[in-house]
C-alpha positions in Angstrom: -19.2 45.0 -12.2 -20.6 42.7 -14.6 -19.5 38.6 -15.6 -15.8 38.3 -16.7 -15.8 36.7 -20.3 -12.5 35.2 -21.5 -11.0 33.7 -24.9 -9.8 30.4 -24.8 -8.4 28.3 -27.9 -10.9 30.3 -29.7 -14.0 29.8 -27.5 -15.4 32.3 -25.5 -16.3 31.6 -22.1 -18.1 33.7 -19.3 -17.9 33.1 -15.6 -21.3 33.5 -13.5 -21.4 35.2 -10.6 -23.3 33.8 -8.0 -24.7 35.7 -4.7 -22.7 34.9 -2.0 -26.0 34.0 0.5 -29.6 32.9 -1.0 -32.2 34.6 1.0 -35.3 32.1 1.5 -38.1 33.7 3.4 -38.0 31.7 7.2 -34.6 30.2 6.7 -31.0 31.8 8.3 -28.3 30.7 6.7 -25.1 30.3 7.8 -21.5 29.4 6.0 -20.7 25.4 6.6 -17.9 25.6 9.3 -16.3 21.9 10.3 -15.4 22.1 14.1 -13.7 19.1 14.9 -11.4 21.4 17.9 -7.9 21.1 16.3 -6.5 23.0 14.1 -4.9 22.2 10.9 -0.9 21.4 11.4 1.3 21.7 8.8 3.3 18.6 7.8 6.3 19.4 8.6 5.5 20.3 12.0 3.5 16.9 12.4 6.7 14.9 11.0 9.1 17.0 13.9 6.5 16.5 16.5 6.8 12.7 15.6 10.5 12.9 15.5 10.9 14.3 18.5 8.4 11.9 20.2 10.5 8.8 19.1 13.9 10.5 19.9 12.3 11.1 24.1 11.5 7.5 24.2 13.2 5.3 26.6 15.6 2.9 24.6 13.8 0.0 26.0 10.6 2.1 23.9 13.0 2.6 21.1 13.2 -1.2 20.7 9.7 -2.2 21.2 9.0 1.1 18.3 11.6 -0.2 16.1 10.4 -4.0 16.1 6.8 -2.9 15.4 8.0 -0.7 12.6 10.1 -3.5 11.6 6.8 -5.6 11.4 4.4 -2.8 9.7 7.2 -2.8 7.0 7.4 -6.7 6.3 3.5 -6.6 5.8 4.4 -5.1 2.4 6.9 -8.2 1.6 5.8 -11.9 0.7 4.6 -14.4 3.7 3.8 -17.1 1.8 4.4 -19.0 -1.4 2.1 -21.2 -2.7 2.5 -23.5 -6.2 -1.3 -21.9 -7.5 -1.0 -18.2 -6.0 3.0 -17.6 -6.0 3.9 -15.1 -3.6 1.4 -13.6 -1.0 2.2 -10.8 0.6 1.5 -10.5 4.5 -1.9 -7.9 4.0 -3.3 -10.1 1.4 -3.1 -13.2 3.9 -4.8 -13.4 7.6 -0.5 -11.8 8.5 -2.4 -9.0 8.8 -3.6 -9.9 12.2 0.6 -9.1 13.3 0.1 -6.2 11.4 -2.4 -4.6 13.7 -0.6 -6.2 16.5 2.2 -4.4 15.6 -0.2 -0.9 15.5 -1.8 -1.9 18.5 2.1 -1.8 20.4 2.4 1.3 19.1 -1.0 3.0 19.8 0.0 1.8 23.6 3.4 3.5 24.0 1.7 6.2 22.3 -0.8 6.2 24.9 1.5 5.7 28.0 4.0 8.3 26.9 2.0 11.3 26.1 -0.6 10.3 28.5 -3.4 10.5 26.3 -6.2 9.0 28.8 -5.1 10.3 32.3 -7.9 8.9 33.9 -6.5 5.3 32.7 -4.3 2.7 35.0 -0.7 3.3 34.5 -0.9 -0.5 34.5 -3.5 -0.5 31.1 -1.0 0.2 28.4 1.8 -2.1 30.1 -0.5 -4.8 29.7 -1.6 -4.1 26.6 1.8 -3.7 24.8 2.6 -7.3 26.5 -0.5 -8.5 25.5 -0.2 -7.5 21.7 3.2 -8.3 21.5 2.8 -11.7 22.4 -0.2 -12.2 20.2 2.0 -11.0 17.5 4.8 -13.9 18.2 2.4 -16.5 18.6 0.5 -15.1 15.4 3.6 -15.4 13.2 4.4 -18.8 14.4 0.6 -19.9 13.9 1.1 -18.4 10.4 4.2 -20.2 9.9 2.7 -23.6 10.7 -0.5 -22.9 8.8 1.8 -22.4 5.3 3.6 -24.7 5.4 2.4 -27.9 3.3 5.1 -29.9 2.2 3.4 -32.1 -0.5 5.3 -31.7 -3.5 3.4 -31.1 -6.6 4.7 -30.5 -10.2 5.9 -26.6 -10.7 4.1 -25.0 -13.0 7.0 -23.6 -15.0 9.9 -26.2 -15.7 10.5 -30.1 -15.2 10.7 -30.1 -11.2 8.3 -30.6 -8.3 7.3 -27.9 -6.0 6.1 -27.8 -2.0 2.5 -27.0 -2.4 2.7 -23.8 0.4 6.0 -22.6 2.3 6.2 -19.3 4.5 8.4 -16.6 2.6 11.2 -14.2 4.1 8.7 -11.6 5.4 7.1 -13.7 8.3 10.6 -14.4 9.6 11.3 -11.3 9.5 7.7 -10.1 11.3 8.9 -12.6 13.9 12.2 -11.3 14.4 10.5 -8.0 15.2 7.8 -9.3 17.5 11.1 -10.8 19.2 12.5 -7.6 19.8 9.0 -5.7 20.6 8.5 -8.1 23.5 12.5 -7.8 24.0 11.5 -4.0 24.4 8.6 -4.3 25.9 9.7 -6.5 29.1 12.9 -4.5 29.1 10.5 -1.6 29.9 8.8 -3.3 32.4 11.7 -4.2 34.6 12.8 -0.6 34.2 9.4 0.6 35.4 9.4 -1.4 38.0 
C-alpha cells in the first residue's frame, strides 16, 4: 500500500510513511517504555479514592483537613494592602510560608492514615502535624505584625490619607484555619492517646 494523498481547501497533501524500527548495523532497538510502577488511574477514580479518604477520617482529622483547606484556599485572596502595591495576595507575599504549612498538615495525616512509611514512628506524623500547625499560627501572626504600618500617607486616588500597609481579610482568615488545624490536631492527639 502506498502514501495516502488527501485534498484539502484545494491543496494536496500526502502522508509519509515511515518504518516502524530503523535498523543500524550494532544497535538493538527497542520502543521507549516509561516505568514509573503505577499505572495510569482515571480521574474519576482518583477524585472517589480521595473522597472516600476524607469521609474515613476521624472528625478530629476532618477539622485539622478542613482548616488546612480553609488555609490553601485564602492563599488565593488578598493579605495585605499596601498604598504603592494595592492588594497582595497571600502567594505573591512571604504568606506563602502558611501555605506550605498548610500542605505540610496535610501530607502528615496523609501519611499517618494510609500508612505510607511503615517503618516510620507512629509518633513522626503527630509531631509533625503539631509542629506545622503551629508554625502556621505563629506565621500568620508574624505576617500580620510585619503589614501593618500605620503611617498615613496621601491615597493615591481622592483627597484622603491612607495607612501605608494593613493586613487584608485573607490572613485572618488563614488564621482562623490554622486555629482550627491545631484545634484538630490536639483533638486527635488526646483521642490517640
Amino acid at each position: 500500500m502506498g502514501p495516502r494523498t488527501e485534498e484539502v481547501a484545494g491543496m494536496t497533501t500526502r502522508a509519509v510513511e515511515r518504518p516502524a524500527t530503523v535498523d543500524l548495523p550494532g544497535v538493538t532497538t527497542t520502543p521507549l517504555r516509561f516505568n514509573t510502577g503505577q499505572a495510569l488511574v482515571p480521574p474519576e477514580e482518583a477524585l472517589r479514592d480521595a473522597q472516600n479518604f476524607v469521609k474515613d477520617l476521624t472528625s478530629a482529622d476532618k477539622i485539622t483537613f478542613a482548616g488546612c483547606a480553609l488555609v490553601i484556599l485564602v492563599s488565593f485572596f488578598p493579605w495585605k494592602e499596601t498604598r504603592d502595591d494595592g492588594e497582595v495576595l497571600g502567594f505573591a507575599c512571604s504568606g506563602i510560608f502558611a501555605f506550605l504549612a498548610a500542605l505540610a498538615t496535610i501530607g502528615a495525616v496523609v501519611i499517618r492514615e494510609r500508612r505510607v512509611m511503615p517503618r516510620l514512628s507512629r509518633l513522626a506524623p503527630w509531631i509533625a502535624q503539631l509542629v506545622s500547625t503551629s508554625f502556621l499560627i505563629l506565621w500568620c501572626l508574624i505576617f500580620i505584625r510585619l503589614s501593618w504600618d500605620g503611617r498615613l500617607v496621601p491615597s493615591p486616588i481622592g483627597n484622603y490619607e491612607v495607612a501605608l500597609s494593613k493586613p487584608s481579610f485573607g490572613v485572618v482568615l488563614g488564621l482562623m484555619g490554622g486555629i482550627g488545624a491545631l484545634a484538630g490536631t490536639l483533638l486527635g492527639l488526646r483521642d490517640h492517646e
